[in-house]
C-alpha positions, 0 to 999 in steps of 0.5 A: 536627443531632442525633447519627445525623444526624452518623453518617449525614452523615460516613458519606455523606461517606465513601463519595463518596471511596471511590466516586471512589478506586475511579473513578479507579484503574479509569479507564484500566485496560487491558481484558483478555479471554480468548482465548475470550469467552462471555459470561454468558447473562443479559447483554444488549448496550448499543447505543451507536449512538441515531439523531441521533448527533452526530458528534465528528470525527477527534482534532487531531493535531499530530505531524509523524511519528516516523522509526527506522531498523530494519534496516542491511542488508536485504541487496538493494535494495528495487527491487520489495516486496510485504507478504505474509499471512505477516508477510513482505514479499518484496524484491528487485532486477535480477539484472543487477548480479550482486551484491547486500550478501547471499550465497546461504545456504551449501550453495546453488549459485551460478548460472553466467553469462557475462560479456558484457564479458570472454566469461568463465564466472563464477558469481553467489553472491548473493542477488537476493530476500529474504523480510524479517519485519517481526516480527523485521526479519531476512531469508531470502536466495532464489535466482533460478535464471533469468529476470531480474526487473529491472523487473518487475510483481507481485500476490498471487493470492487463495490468498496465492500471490505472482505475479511477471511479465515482466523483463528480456532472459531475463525479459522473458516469465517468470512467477514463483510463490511461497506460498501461505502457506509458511515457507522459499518458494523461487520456482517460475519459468517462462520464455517462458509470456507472449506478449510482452515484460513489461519495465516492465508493470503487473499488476492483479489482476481480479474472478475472481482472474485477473491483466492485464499491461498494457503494457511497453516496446515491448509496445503489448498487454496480457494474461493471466497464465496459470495456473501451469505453463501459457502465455499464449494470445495478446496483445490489441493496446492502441493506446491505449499507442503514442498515448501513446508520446513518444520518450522514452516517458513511459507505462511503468508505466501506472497501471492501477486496477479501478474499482467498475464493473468496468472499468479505468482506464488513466492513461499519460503524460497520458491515461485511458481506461476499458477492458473487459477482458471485451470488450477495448472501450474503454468511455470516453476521459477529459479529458487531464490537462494539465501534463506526463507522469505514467508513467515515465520522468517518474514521477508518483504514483498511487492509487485513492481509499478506496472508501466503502460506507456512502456511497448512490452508491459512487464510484471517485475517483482521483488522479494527482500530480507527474512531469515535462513531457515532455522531461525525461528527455532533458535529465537522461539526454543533458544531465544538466540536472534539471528541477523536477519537476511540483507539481501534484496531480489528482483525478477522479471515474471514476464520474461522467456528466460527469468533470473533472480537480480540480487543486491543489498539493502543498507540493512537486514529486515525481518517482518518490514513492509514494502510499500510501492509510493506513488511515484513508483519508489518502495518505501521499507520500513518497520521489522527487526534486524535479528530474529524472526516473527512471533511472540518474544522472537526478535530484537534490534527494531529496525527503526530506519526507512529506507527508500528504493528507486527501481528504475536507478542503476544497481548501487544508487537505488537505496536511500537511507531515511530519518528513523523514527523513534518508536520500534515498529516489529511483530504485529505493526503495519503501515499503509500509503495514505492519499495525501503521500503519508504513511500511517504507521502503528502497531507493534505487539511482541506479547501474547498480550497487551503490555504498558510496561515492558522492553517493548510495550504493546504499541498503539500510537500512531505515527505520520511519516512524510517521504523525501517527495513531500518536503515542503520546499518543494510545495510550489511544485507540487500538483494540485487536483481538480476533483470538481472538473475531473473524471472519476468512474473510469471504464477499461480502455476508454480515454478519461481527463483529469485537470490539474494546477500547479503554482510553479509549473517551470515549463512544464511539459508531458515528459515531466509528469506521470499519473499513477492508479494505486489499489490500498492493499490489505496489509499484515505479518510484513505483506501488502496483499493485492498491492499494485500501482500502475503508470497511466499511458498519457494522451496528451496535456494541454494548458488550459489557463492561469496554470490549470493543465488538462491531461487526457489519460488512457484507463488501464486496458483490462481487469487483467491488468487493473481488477476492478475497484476502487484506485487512489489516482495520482498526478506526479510532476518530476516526483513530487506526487500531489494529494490522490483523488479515489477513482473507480474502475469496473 
């Protein structure tokens, strides 16, 4: 070998270890982008979407989940939550105990009553709702002046405005508003606006904005909530919900989901129909579902399955799971004998010519659980009991266990059973999808009152419960969203963009990410009201530079399909679902 020969060899050599020193220290550099992003003119977009693309399917995941406790005292116990556009979840309880672990704010008047047992004048200082921040886990005490909203019903308007219904005794028929959009809120209440007793109803927002109360105890009717400051104009009688009356009821809280048709699906005790709330006609009778009572006091778990738009047919599948045969709150409530509650788990196809209830078994039964639809289109159940029914002093056994549900696995691998938490989550707990992928998690009172000592004390800690998909060892992965750069008020059908990075794409492609539109449901007594995640139909995606991907999405077609409102947006890459921005759509 001569002596340039060596020059250029050596050199040769010398600049592949420069080049891969250089590779590798940039290789899980964090991206950064500017908070406005324009990109050069002279650069053109790499598609990242060729047809043919092989699908790499979502990460295996082997977390069972991660539990911490956030909060001590949330200062009520967590009865009824909603998770508002503001960061806020408002929390409250009944105002018929008179007392809650948080006082009314100095300088606010405490609020006169009449104590029924002793005739005497007294006056209530505590605080019965709370506003609490998930950013800073603190909360605002808020007053209730009149109505009592024990057992009451909920939504968000599509202005972010919160909408609370019905009650208890003075509440029964009252209307609550609070937002939209406010730092320090009070609630706007209305009393006697409704035209008959809302007490254990269930509130489904519609495809105009408009709100449906269905149901409540002895209320065999549904109707509308009215404007605010205005009355409701008559009631429609539901025949359907005195046929599904046992003695014991067994159809409080119907499960009520707006089914991509428009119409609504109505579970109570164990039977479905399909109502048209336009003609107030019942359009379909579905098969019963065998096995026992769902609705309360039985207390199953409900959810409308995530609703797919990139699908050719775009189908409205729901499932119903646990609760209790019929005669189990008369054994729990005269006998205080808790029956198991049902192991069952059942799906159907709503949209189908000929639809048939799918069933299998959950690794455990579960009465007064929540079923929770996670941004990657999973179920979360958790909370509830294992025997006996709601009510106070009615059940035992906590279930203190999650367990994730994959819908789109085959029958036998969809169940996954979590790391379980080690406070008892049963009558009157709830839990909520936060935006960050968490779950909130609290309540939990089985007293007709607030007790600090007992088998299980009033609870009003709160807990955080990380879901498999947010194991840190996957973090590199994780999707990370410009909020700065990407659209946030979306119109029905029209194209939009969000931009994203990811520090690790592996070769990411189209096929490998999904963008889901979640409504915070309103939740209470073991059901989501107004529930729903939809899977975005994805244009394209583009890279456009140093792991910033832009993809252009399709907004949902109709208010049909997505009533207007405010949505937490999620991009999801193989499963691993990053932190949501709200947007929203009307």
């Amino acid at each position: 070998m001569s002596q340039l020969h060596k020059v250029l060899f050596i050199l040769t050599l010398l600049f592949s270890v420069v080049a891969e020193a250089k590779s590798k220290k940039n290789k899980h550099k964090k991206p950064h982008a500017p908070k406005s992003f324009n990109p050069p003119q002279n650069i053109s977009f790499i598609q990242v979407d060729p047809p043919a693309l092989e699908n790499k399917g979502d990460f295996e995941i082997y977390s069972t989940g991660h539990w911490e406790l956030i909060s001590e005292n949330a200062g009520v116990s967590a009865m009824h939550i909603n998770l508002l556009s503001t960061n806020k979840i408002i929390v409250f309880d009944a105002k018929v105990y008179r007392m809650s672990r948080i006082r009314l704010p100095d300088g606010v008047p405490c609020l006169p009553y009449k104590d029924f047992k002793t005739n005497e004048d007294k006056l209530d200082c505590f605080a019965h709702v709370v506003e609490y921040d998930i950013e800073t886990n603190k909360v605002r005490p808020i007053k209730i002046n009149e109505g009592d909203p024990w057992c009451s019903c909920g939504g968000v308007a599509p202005d972010g405005t919160f909408v609370n219904a019905g009650g208890f005794a003075d509440g029964a028929r009252s209307v609550r508003f609070m937002g939209p959009n406010c730092q320090d809120c009070g609630w706007r209440e209305y009393d006697n606006v409704l035209s008959q007793d809302r007490w254990y109803a269930t509130q489904q927002i519609l495809p105009n904005g408009d709100f449906i109360l269905v149901g409540g105890r002895k209320s065999f009717s549904y109707e509308f909530v009215p404007m605010e400051g205005l009355s409701s104009q008559k009631p429609f009688f539901f025949p359907f919900l005195y046929e599904t009356s046992d003695f014991d009821e067994n159809n409080l809280y119907p499960f009520v989901h707006l089914s991509t048709d428009g119409n609504l699906f109505i579970f109570a005790n164990n039977r479905s129909i399909l109502l048209n709330p336009n003609t107030h006609k019942i359009v379909r009778t579905f098969p019963v579902l065998p096995g026992g009572s769902r609705n309360y006091p039985a207390s199953g778990m409900s959810a409308l399955l995530p609703i797919d738009l990139n699908a050719d047919t775009v189908n409205a599948e729901v499932i119903v799971c646990g609760g209790n045969i019929p005669d189990a709150f008369y054994f729990a409530e005269t006998k205080k004998i808790f029956l198991p509650a049902l192991q069952d788990c059942n799906r159907m196809i709503i949209t189908d010519e000929s639809p048939e209830w799918d069933s299998e078994l959950m690794p455990s039964g579960r009465t007064m659980g929540d079923a929770l639809v996670l941004p990657n289109g999973q179920l979360l159940f958790i909370n509830g009991a294992q025997v006996g029914t709601a009510a106070w002093w009615d059940a035992d056994s906590p279930n203190y266990t999650p367990v994730l549900y994959s819908p789109e696995k085959p029958k036998g691998l969809r169940f996954k059973v979590l790391k379980p938490s080690q406070i008892a989550r049963m009558y009157h707990s709830t839990s909520a999808v936060l935006p960050s992928g968490k779950i909130w998690v609290s309540g939990s009172n089985t007293h007709d009152t607030y007790r600090d000592v007992d088998k299980f004390p009033t609870e009003t800690r709160v807990e955080a419960f990380s879901p498999p998909y947010l194991d840190t060892d996957f973090d590199k992965y994780r999707p990370q969203i410009n909020e700065d750069v990407s659209e946030k008020e979306l119109s029905y059908g029209g194209i939009f963009e969000t931009v994203f990075s990811v520090e690790d794409a592996d070769g990411l492609t189209k096929n490998d990410i999904k963008v889901s539109m979640y409504s915070p449901p309103f939740t209470t007594h073991g059901f989501s009201m107004g529930q729903r995640l939809l899977f975005l139909r994805i244009e394209d995606l583009v890279a456009d530079f140093e792991g910033f991907y832009r993809v252009r999405l399709v907004a949902p077609p109709s208010s049909v399909i997505a009533p207007p409102g405010y949505y937490l947006l999620f991009v999801v890459h193989r499963g691993l679902p990053g932190k949501a921005m709200w947007v929203h759509i009307q």
